[in-house]
N, C-alpha and C positions, 0 to 999 in steps of 0.2 A: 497494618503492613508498614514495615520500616522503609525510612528515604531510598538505604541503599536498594533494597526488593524493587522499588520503584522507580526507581531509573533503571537497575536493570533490564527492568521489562521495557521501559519507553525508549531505550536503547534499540532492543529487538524487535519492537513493532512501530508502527507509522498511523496515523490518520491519514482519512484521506485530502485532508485539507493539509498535510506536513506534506502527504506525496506531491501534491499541487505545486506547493511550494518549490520543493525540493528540486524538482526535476523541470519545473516550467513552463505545466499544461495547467489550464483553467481550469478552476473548479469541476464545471460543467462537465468537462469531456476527460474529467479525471474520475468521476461518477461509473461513465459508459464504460471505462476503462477498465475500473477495480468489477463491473460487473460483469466483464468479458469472463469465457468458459477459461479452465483452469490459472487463475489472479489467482497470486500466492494471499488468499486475505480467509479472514472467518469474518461469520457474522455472530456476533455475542447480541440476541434479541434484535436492535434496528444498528447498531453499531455494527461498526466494518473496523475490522482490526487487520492490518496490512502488516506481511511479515517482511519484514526491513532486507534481512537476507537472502530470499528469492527473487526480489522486483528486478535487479540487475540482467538476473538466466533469465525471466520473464520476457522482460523486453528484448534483451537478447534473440532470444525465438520466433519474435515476431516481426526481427528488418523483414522488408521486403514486402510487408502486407501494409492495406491502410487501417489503421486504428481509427 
C-alpha cells in the first residue's frame, strides 16, 4: 500500500483512541460510545474503524439524550 493510499484512508477513518482525543471524551466512555446502536464505525475482527465523516450527524442526533 502506498503512503499516499494510506493517509488517505487515515484521513477518512478515526480510532477510537483519535475520537478520544479529538472530541474530549475519555477513553472509557468513548468505548460505550462507538458501541452505541447505529456509530458510524465497523468492526474489522476486534478493531473498530470510525468513519471520520459521520461522527459529526452522529452526535448531532443525539443533543438532548445522555450519552
Amino acid at each position: 500500500m502506498s503512503m499516499y493510499h494510506e493517509n488517505v484512508i487515515a484521513n477518512k477513518t478515526m480510532t477510537v483512541k483519535e475520537f478520544s482525543l479529538e472530541y474530549g471524551i475519555g477513553e472509557n466512555k468513548s468505548y460505550e460510545i462507538v458501541n452505541m446502536p447505529n456509530f458510524p464505525m465497523i468492526k474489522c475482527g476486534k478493531k473498530i474503524i470510525i468513519i471520520r465523516s459521520k461522527v459529526d450527524e452522529w452526535l448531532e442526533n443525539q443533543i438532548g439524550r445522555v450519552l
